[in-house]
C-alpha positions as MATLAB code, in Angstrom:
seq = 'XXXXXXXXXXXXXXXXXXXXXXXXXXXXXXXXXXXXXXXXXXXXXXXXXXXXXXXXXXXXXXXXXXXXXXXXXXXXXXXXXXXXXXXXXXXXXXXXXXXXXXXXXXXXXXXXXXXXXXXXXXXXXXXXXXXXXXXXXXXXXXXXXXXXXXXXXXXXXXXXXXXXXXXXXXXXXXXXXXXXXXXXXXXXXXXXXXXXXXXXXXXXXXXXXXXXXXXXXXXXXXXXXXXXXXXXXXXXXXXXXXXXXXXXXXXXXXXXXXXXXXXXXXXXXXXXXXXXXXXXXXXXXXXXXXXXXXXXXXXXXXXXXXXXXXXXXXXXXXXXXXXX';
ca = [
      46.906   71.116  129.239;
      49.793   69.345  128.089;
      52.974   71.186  128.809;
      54.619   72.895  125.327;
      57.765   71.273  124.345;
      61.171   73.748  124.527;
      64.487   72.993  123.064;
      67.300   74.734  124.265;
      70.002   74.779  121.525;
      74.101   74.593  121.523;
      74.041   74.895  125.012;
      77.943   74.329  125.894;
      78.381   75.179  129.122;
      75.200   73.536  130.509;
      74.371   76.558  132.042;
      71.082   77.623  130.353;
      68.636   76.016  132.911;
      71.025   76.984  136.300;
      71.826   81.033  135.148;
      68.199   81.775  135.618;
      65.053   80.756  137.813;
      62.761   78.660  135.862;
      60.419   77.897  138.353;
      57.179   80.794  137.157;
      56.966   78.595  133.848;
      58.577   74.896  134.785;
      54.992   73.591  135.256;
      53.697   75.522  131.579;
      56.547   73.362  129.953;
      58.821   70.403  129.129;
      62.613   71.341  128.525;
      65.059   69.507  126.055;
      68.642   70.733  126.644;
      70.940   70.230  123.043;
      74.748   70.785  123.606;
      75.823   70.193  119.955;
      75.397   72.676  116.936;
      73.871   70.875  113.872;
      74.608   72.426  110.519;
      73.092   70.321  108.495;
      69.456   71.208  108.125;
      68.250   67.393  107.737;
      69.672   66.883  110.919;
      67.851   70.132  112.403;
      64.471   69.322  110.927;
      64.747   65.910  112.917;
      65.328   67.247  116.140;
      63.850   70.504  116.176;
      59.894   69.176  113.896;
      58.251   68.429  117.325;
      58.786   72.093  119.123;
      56.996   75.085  119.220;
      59.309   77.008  121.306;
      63.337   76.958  120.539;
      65.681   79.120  122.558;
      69.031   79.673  120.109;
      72.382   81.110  121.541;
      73.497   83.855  119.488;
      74.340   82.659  116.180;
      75.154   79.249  117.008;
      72.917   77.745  115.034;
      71.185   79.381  111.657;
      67.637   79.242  110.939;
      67.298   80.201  107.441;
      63.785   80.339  105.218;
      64.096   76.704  104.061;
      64.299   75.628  107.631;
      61.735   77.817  108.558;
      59.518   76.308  106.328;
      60.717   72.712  107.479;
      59.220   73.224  111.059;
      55.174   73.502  111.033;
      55.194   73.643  115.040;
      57.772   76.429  115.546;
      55.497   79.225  117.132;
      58.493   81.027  118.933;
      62.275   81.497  118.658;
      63.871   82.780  121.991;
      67.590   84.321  120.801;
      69.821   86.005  122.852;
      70.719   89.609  122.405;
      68.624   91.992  120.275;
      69.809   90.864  116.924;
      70.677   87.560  115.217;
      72.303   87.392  111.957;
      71.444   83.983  111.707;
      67.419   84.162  112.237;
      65.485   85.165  108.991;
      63.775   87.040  111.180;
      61.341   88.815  108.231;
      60.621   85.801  106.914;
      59.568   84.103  110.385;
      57.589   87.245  110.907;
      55.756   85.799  107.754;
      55.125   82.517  109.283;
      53.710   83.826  112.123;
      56.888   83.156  113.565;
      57.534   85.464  116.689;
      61.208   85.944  117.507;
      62.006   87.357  120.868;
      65.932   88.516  122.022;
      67.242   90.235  125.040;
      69.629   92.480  126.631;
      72.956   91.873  128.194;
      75.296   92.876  131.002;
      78.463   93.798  131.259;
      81.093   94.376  128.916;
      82.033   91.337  127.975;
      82.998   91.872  124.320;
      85.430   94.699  125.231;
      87.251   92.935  128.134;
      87.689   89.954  125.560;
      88.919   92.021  123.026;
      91.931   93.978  125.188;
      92.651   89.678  126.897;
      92.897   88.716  123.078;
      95.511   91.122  122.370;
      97.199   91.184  125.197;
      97.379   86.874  125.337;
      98.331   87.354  121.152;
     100.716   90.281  121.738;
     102.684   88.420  125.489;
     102.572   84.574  123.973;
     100.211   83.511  127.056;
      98.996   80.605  125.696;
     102.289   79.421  124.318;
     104.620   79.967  127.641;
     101.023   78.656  130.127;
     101.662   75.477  127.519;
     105.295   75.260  127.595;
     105.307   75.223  131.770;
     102.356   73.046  132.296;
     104.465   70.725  129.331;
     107.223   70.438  132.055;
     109.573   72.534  129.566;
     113.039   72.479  130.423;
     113.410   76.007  128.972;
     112.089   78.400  131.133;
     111.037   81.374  128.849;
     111.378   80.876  125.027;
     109.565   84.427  123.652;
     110.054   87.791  123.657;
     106.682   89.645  124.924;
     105.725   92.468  121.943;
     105.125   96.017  123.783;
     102.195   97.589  123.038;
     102.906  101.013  124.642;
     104.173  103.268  121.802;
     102.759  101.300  119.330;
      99.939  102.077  116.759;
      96.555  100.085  116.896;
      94.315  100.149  113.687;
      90.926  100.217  114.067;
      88.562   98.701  111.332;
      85.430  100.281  112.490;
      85.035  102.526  115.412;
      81.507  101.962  116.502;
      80.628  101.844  119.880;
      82.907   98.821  120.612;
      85.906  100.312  118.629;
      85.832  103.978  120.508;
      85.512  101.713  124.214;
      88.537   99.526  122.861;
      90.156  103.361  121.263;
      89.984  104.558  125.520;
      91.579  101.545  126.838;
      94.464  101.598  124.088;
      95.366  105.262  125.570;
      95.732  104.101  128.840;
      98.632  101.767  127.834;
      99.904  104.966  125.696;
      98.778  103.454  122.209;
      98.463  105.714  119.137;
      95.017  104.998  117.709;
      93.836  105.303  114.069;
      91.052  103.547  112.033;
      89.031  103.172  109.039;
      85.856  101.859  107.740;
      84.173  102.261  104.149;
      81.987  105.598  105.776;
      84.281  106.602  108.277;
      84.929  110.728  107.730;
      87.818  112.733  109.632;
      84.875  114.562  111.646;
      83.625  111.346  113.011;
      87.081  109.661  113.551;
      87.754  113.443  115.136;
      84.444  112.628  117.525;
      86.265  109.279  118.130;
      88.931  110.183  119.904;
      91.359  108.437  116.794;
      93.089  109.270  114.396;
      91.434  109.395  110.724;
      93.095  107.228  107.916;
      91.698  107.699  104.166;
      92.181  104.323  103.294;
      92.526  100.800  104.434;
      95.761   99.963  103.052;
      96.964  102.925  104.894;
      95.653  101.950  107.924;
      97.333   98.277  107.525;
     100.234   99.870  106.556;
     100.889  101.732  109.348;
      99.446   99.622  112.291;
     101.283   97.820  114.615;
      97.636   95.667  115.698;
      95.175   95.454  113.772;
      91.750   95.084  115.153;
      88.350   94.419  113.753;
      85.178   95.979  114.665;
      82.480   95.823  112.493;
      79.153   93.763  111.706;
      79.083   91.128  108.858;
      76.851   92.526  106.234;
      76.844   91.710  102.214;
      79.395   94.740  102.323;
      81.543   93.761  104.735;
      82.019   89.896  103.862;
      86.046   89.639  102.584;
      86.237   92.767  103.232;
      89.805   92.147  104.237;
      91.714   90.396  102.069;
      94.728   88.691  101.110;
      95.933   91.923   99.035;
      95.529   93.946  102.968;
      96.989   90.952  104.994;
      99.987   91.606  102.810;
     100.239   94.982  103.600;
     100.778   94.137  107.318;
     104.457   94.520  109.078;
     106.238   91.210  109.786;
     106.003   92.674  113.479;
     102.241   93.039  113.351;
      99.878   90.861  114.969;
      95.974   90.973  113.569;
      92.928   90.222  115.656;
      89.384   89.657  114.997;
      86.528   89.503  118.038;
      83.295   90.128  115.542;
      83.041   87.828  112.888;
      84.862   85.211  110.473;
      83.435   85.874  107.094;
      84.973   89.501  107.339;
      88.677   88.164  106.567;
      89.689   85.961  104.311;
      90.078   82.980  106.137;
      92.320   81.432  103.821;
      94.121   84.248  103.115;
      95.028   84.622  106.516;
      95.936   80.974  107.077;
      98.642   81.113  104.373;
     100.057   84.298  105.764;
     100.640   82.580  109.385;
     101.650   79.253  107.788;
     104.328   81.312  106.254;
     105.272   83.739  109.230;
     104.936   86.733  107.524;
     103.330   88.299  110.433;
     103.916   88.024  114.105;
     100.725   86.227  114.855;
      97.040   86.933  115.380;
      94.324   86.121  118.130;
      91.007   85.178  116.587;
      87.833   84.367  118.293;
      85.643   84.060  115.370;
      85.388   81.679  112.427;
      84.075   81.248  108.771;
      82.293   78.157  110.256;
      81.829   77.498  114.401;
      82.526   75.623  115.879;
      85.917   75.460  114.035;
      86.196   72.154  112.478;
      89.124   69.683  114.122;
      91.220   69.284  111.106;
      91.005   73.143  110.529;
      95.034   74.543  109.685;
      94.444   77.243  112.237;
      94.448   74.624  115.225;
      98.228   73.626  114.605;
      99.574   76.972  114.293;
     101.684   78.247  117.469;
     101.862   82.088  115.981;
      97.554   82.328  116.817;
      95.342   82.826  120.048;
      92.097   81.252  119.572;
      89.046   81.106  121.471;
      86.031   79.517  120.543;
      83.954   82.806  119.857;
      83.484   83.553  123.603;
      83.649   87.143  123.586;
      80.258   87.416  124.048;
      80.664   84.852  127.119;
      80.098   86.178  130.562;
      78.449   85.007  134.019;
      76.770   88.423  133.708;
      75.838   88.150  130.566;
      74.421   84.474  130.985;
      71.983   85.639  133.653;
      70.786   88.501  131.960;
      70.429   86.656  128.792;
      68.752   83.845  130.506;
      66.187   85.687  132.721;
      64.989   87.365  130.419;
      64.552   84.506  128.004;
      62.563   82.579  130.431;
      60.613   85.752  130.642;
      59.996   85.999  126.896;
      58.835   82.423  127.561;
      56.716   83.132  129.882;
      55.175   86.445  127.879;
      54.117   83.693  124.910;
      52.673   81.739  126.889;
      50.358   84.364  128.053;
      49.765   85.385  124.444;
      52.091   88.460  125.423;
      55.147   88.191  122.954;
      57.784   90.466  124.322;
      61.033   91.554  123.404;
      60.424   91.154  119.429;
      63.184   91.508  116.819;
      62.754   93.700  114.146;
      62.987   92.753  110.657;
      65.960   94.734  110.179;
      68.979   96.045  112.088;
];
């Protein structure tokens, strides 16, 4: 039998065939590594038609119903983690489509959320530039304390209440707010309840976000909240572009009206060259790698190869469900 064709999409690092041991299925198949996200579906339907198993990274790259119907061999998508945005997963379920995900390790997220704000709040990229430039001027910003301060909290989910504990260890005031938030769950939360979000970007001194893109939650900040924000404040966002308004948020940098935000994610990703947000100094970016980490990788990994392995045995594993 002819070994079945796998793609392996927007993998960046070139890591995806080294973090785990391939060897129980490398005779059952023949692997095609991809290291650049396609957006345009054309494109997609061209190098994707001939596979019947595809192995997407997060949400790097979308697969959408009109896609969907675009690839007659797709028999399997392989994502990573147990829920993809990006994956009409109902839909592929209608196909005949079986989408498999996987765990992860570590804490990945959280650790990248607490280096965002600390690089966004201390200037490390700017000053790690400025010495390896061979700046005569040894130090040319002030560091913002974060001790004493307040940090706002849109959302307090899992993720928010982890990034809540760590906040109290540098002797942060924590509040937050999200559309259902109540004071008996903010109360279970260890924060501090706020009624409303202009409140909440009133009085914080970092603003952070935490929730999941939804139809709900899309501009759900806005430029009428960005302007709410202290000139002193700095605004960061680990879970997803379309949550802010992009724009919005551009123009208030631009202008210096705040004192600077760290973003990892984007309206679109990878974030175009000739996007305003790459020649501001008063931002942090990072090219959505909160989710990044070598334990993550191998977890993510193995267990693909296993999900792999589990369709090839007629033995789908690790299935999606329609819904989150």
């Amino acid at each position: 039998m002819a070994p079945v064709k796998v793609a392996i999409l927007d993998d960046y690092q070139h890591v995806a065939l080294t973090a785990a041991d391939w060897s129980s299925i490398r005779d059952r198949v023949a692997v095609d590594v991809f290291d650049e996200t396609l957006s345009d579906e054309d494109a997609l339907v061209r190098r994707l038609e001939p596979y019947p198993v595809v192995c997407a990274m997060r949400e790097r790259t979308k697969f959408p119903a009109s896609l969907l119907d675009r690839l007659p061999n797709l028999k399997l998508i392989a994502t990573t983690g147990m829920w993809n945005a990006s994956i009409d997963v109902a839909y592929a379920k209608k196909k005949g489509i079986v989408v498999s995900g996987t765990g992860g390790g570590g804490n990945s997220t959280l650790e990248h959320i607490w280096a965002l704000i600390l690089a966004t709040a201390r200037y490390i990229a700017l000053e790690d530039a400025g010495v390896k430039a061979r700046r005569q001027i040894w130090q040319t910003t002030v560091p913002i304390a974060v001790a004493g301060k307040t940090l706002g909290l849109v959302g307090v989910g899992k993720l928010g209440q982890a990034t809540a504990k760590i906040a109290k260890a540098f002797d942060m005031k924590v509040v937050a707010w999200s559309p259902h938030l109540t004071p008996e769950r903010a109360a279970a939360a260890g924060v501090g309840f706020v009624a409303t979000k202009e409140e909440l970007f009133e009085q914080s001194d970092i603003v952070s976000i935490h929730l999941v893109l939804s139809e709900s939650t899309r501009r759900l900040i806005t430029a009428t909240d960005l302007a709410l924000l202290k000139p002193t404040a700095l605004f960061i966002n680990t879970s997803r572009g379309p949550i802010v308004d992009e724009e919005a948020l551009v123009k208030v940098l631009q202008e210096k009206r705040i004192a600077g935000a760290g973003l990892d994610v984007f309206d679109v990703e990878p974030l175009p060259l000739d996007h305003p947000l790459r020649s501001l100094t008063n931002v942090t970016l990072t090219p959505h790698t909160g989710y990044v980490s070598d334990d993550n990788y191998k977890v993510f990994w193995e267990q693909t190869v296993d999900n792999i392995r589990g369709f090839l045995d007629g033995e789908a594993k690790r299935v999606l469900p329609d819904s989150r």
